[in-house]
GUDODO-172073 format. One record per residue (C-alpha): residue number from 0; residue in one letter; chain; x, y, z. Coordinates in pm, whole numbers. Example, Ala and Ser with C-alpha at 12.3 -4.5 7.8 and 13.67 -1.06 7.14 Angstrom:
<pt 0,"A","A",<1230,-450,780>>
<pt 1,"S","A",<1367,-106,714>>
This chain:
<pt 0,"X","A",<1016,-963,-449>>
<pt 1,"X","A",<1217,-1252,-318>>
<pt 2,"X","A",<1443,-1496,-527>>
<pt 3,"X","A",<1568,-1852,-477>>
<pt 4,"X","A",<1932,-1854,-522>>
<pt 5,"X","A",<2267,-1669,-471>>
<pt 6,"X","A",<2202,-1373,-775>>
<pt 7,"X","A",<2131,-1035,-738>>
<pt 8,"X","A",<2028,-770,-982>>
<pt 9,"X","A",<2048,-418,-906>>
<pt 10,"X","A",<1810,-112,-1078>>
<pt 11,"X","A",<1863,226,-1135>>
<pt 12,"X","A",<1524,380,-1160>>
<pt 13,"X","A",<1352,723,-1212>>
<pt 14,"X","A",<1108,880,-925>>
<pt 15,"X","A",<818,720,-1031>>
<pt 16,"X","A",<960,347,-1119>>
<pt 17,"X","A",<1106,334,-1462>>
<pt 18,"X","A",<1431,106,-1506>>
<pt 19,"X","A",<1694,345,-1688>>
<pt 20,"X","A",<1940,134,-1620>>
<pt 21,"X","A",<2043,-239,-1449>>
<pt 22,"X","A",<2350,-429,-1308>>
<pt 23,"X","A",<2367,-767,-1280>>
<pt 24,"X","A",<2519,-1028,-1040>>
<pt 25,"X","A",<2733,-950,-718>>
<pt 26,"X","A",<2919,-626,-812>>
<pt 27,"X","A",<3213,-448,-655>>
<pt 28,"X","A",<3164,-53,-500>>
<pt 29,"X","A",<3320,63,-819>>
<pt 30,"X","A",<3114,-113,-1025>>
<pt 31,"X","A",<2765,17,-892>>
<pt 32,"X","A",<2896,310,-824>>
<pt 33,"X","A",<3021,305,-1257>>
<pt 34,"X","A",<2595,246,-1325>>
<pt 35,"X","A",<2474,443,-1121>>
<pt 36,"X","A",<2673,742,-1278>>
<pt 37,"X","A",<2580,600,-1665>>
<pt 38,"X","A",<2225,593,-1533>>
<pt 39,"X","A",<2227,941,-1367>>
<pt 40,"X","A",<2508,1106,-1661>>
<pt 41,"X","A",<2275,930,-1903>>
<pt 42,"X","A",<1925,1028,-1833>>
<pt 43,"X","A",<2049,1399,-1795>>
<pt 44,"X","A",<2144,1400,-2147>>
<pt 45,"X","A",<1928,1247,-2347>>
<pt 46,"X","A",<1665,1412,-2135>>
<pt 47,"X","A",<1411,1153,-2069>>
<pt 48,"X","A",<1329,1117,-2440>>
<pt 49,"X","A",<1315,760,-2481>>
<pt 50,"X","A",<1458,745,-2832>>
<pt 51,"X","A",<1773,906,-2723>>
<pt 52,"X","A",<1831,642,-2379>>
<pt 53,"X","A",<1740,366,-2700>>
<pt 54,"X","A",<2014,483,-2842>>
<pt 55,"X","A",<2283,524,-2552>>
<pt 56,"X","A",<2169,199,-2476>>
<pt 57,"X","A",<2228,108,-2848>>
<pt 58,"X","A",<2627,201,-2807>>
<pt 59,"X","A",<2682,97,-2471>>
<pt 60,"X","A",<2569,-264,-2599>>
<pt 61,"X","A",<2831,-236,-2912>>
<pt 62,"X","A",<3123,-83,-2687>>
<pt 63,"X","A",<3114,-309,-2402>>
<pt 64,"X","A",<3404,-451,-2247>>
<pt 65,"X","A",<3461,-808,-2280>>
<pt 66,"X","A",<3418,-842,-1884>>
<pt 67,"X","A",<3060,-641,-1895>>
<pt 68,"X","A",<2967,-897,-2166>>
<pt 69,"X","A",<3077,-1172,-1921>>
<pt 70,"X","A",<2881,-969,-1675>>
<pt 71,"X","A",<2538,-987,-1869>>
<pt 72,"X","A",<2539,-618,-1923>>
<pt 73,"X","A",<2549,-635,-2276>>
<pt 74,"X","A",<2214,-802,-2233>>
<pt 75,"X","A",<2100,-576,-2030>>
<pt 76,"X","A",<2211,-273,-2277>>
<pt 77,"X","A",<1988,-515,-2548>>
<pt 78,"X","A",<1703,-507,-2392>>
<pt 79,"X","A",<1688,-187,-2268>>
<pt 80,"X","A",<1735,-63,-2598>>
<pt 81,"X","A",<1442,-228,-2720>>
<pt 82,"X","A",<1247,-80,-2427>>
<pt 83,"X","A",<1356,198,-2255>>
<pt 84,"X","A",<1239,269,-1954>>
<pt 85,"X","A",<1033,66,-1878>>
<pt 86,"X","A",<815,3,-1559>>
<pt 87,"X","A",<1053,-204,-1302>>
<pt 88,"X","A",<717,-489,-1288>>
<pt 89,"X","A",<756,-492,-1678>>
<pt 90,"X","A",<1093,-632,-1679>>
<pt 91,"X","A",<1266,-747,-1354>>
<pt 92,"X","A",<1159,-1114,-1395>>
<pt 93,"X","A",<1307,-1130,-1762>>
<pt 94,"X","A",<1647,-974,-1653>>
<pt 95,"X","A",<1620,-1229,-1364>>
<pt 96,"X","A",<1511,-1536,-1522>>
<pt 97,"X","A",<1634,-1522,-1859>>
<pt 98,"X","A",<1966,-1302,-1792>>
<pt 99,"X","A",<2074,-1362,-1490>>
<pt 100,"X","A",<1933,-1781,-1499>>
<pt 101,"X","A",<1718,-1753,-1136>>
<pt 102,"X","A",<1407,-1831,-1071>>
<pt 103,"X","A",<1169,-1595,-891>>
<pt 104,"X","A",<960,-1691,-657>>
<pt 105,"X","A",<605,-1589,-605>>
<pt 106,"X","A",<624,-1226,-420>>
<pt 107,"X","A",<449,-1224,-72>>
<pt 108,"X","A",<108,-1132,-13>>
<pt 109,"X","A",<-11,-781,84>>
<pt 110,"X","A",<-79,-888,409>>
<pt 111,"X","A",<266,-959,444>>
<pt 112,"X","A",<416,-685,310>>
<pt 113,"X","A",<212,-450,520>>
<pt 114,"X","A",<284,-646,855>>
<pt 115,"X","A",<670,-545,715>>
<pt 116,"X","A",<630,-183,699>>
<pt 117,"X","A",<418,-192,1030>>
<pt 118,"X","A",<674,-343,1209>>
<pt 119,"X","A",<944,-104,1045>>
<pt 120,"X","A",<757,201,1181>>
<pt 121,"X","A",<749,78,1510>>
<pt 122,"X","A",<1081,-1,1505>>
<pt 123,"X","A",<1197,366,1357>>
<pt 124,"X","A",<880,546,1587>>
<pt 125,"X","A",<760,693,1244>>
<pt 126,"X","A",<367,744,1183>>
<pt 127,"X","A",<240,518,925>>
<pt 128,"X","A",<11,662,646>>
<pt 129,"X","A",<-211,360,506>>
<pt 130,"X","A",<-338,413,141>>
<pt 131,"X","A",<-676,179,110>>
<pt 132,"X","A",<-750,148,-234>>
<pt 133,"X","A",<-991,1,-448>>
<pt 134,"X","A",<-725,-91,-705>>
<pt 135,"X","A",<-547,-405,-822>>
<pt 136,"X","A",<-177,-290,-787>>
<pt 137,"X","A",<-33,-136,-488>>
<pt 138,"X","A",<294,-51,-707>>
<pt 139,"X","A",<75,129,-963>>
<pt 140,"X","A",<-100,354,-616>>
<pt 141,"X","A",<246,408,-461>>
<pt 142,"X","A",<319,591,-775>>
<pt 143,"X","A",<-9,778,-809>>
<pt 144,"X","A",<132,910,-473>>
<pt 145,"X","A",<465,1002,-606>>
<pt 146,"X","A",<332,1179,-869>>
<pt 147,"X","A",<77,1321,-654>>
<pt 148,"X","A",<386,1446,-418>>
<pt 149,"X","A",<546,1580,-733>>
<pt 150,"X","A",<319,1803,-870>>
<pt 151,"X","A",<279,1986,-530>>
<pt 152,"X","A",<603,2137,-645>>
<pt 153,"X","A",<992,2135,-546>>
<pt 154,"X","A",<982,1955,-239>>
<pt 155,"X","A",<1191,2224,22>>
<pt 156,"X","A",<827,2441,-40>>
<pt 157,"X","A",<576,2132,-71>>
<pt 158,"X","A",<461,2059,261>>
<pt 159,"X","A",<292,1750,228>>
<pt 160,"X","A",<646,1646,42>>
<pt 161,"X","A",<844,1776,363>>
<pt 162,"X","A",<588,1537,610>>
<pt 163,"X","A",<616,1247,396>>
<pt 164,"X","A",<968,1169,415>>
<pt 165,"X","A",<846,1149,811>>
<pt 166,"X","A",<609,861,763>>
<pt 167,"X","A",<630,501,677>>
<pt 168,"X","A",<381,470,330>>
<pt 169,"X","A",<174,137,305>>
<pt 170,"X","A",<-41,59,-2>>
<pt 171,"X","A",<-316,-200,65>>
<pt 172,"X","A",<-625,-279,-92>>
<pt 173,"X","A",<-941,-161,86>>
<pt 174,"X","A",<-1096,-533,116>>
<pt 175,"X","A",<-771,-689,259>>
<pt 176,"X","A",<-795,-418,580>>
<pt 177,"X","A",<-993,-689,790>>
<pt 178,"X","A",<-762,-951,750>>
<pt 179,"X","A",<-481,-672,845>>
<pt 180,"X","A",<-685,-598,1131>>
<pt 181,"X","A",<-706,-957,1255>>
<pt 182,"X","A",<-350,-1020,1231>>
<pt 183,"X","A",<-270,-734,1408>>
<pt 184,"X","A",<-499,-771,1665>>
<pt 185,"X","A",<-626,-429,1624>>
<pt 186,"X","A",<-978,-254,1587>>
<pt 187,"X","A",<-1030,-160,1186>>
<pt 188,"X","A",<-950,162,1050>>
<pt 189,"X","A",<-1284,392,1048>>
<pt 190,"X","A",<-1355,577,754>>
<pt 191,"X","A",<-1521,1013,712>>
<pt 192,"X","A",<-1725,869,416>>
<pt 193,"X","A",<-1720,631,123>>
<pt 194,"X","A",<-1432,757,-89>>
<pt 195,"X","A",<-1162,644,-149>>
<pt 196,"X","A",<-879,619,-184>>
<pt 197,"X","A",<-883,629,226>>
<pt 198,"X","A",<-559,764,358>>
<pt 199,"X","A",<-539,657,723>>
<pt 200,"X","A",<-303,838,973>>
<pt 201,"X","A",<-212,627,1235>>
<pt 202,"X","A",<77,594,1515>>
<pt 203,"X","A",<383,384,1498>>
<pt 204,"X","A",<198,137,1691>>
<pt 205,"X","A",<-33,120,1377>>
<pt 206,"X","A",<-343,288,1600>>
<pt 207,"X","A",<-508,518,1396>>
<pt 208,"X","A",<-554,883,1457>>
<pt 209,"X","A",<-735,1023,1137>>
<pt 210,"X","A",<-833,974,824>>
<pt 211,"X","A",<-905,1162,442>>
<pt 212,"X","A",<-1051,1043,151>>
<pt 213,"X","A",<-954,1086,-202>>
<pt 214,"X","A",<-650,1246,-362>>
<pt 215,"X","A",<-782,1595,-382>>
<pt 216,"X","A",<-796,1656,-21>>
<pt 217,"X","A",<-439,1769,-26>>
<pt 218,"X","A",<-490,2029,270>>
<pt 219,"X","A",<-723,1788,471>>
<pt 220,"X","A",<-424,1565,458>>
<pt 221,"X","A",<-122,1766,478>>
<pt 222,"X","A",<-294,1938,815>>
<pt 223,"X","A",<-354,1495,940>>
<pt 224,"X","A",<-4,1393,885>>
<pt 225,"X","A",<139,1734,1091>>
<pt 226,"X","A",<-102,1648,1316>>
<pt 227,"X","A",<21,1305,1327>>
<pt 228,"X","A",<440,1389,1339>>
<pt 229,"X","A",<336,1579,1635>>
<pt 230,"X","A",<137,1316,1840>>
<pt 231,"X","A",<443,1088,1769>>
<pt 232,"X","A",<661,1338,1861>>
<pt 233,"X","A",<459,1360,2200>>
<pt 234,"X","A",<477,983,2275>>
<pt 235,"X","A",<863,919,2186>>
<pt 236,"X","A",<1149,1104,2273>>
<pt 237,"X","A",<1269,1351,1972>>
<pt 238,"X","A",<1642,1486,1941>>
<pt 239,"X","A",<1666,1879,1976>>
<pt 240,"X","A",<1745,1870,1633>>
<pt 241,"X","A",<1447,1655,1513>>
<pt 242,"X","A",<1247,1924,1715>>
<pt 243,"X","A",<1349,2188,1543>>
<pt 244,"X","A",<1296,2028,1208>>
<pt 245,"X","A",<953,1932,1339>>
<pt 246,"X","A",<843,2316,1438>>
<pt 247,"X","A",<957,2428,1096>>
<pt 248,"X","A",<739,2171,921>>
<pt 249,"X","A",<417,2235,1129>>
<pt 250,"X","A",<455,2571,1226>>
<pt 251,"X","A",<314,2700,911>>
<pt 252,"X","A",<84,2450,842>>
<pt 253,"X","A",<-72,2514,1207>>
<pt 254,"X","A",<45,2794,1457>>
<pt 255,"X","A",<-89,2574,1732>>
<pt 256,"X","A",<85,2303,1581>>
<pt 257,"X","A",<403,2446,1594>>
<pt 258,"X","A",<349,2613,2012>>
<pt 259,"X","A",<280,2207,2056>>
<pt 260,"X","A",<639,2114,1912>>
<pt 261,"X","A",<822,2458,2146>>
<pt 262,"X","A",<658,2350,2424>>
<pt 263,"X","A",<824,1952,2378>>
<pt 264,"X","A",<1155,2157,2314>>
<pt 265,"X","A",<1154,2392,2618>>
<pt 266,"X","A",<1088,2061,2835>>
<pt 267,"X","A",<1341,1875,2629>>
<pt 268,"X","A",<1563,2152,2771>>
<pt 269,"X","A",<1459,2098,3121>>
<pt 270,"X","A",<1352,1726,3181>>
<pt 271,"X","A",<1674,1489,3228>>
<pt 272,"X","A",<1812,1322,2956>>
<pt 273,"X","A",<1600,1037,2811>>
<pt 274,"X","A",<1305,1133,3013>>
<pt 275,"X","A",<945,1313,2931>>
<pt 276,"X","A",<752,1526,3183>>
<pt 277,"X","A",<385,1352,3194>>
């Protein structure tokens, strides 16, 4: 999303993209760090049960300060009242627009968006993993993901969880990928078969290295996006501590995996500083 104008709205969300809570305008430390404790303090008591955030909602709206009513949070307590939490899409141009008094302006296209995160990878020397999807909302198959993520199981023992935090995650619709292609000046992403979605693992450089279909695949792609940490790990310089990390992901998931991550440590340990054996 981009806005026109000098107002800013901030959102306190659950995992999966529900507004529990929102601050508007430019805020002090003290301030966001005051909603983001009612959002966290809140949702921990009343559990996620929507009735009982209506309700917290409900009193913060009638015990508000005189300077949070200034501050549009009384508005914000209003409406979240009458909808509690609800999807960030559902609501952030309301708050925006008839709160806060901006306009916002038409969010860029995917093509943009992914050229973003492409760039951001290469920056960082993270792996990208493309989702190619069939459907009409990237937000809505970002969260498929994160609840896909989530049911794997507490993340320190999920290891498709663990890899993820590695990678840079783009969403794009499957017939937008030749355009992507063509801006990027690079060959399009090859497919195992016709399902989708089509997870693509590629390099930071956005050069693919494998692919999976669908979401029940989960070992198909957990063993891809090792595979992928590893090859990035090969082609850009890792800290000794990022290497360890590393061996401990893959390790288990591959034994060969995991001698391919020792061996970049032992030359880490011999090689000068800033420098790779060939």
């Amino acid at each position: 999303m981009q806005k026109n104008g000098g107002n800013v709205a901030s959102y306190f969300c659950t995992p999966d993209g529900r507004v529990v809570h929102a601050l508007t305008g430019p805020a002090t430390a003290d301030q966001l760090l005051a909603a983001a404790h009612w959002a966290v303090d809140t949702l921990a008591r009343t559990g996620n049960d929507v009735g009982r955030l209506a309700e917290a909602h409900r009193e913060a709206a009638q015990n508000g300060d005189a300077q949070e009513n200034a501050n549009g949070q009384r508005a914000i307590h209003r409406l979240l009242a009458q909808r509690p939490l609800p999807p960030l899409n559902d609501v952030y141009r309301e708050i925006f627009e008839n709160i806060l008094g901006q306009r916002v302006s038409k969010p860029d296209n995917d093509i943009a968006q992914a050229e973003r995160a492409f760039g951001a990878a290469e920056r960082a020397k993270l792996p990208l993993l493309i989702v190619l999807h069939k459907s009409k909302d990237n937000m809505g198959v970002l969260q498929e993901w994160n609840r896909q993520l989530a049911n794997q199981g507490a993340p320190e023992m999920n290891p498709l969880s663990r890899l993820a935090r590695s990678y840079v995650v783009v969403a794009l619709p499957l017939n937008e990928l030749p355009a992507l292609s063509g801006q990027l000046k690079m060959p399009p992403y090859a497919a195992p078969d016709n399902g989708t979605p089509l997870f693509v693992i590629a390099r930071s450089n956005g050069r693919q290295l494998a692919a999976v279909t669908t979401w029940d695949k989960t070992r198909d792609l957990t063993y891809a996006m090792a595979q992928g940490l590893v090859q990035e790990a090969k082609e850009h310089d890792r800290s000794p501590e990022q290497l360890k990390t590393l061996r401990e992901q893959v390790g288990p998931i591959d034994p060969a995996l995991g001698r391919d991550v020792a061996r970049l440590q032992a030359e880490a340990k011999t090689s000068p500083k800033g420098q790779r054996r060939p």
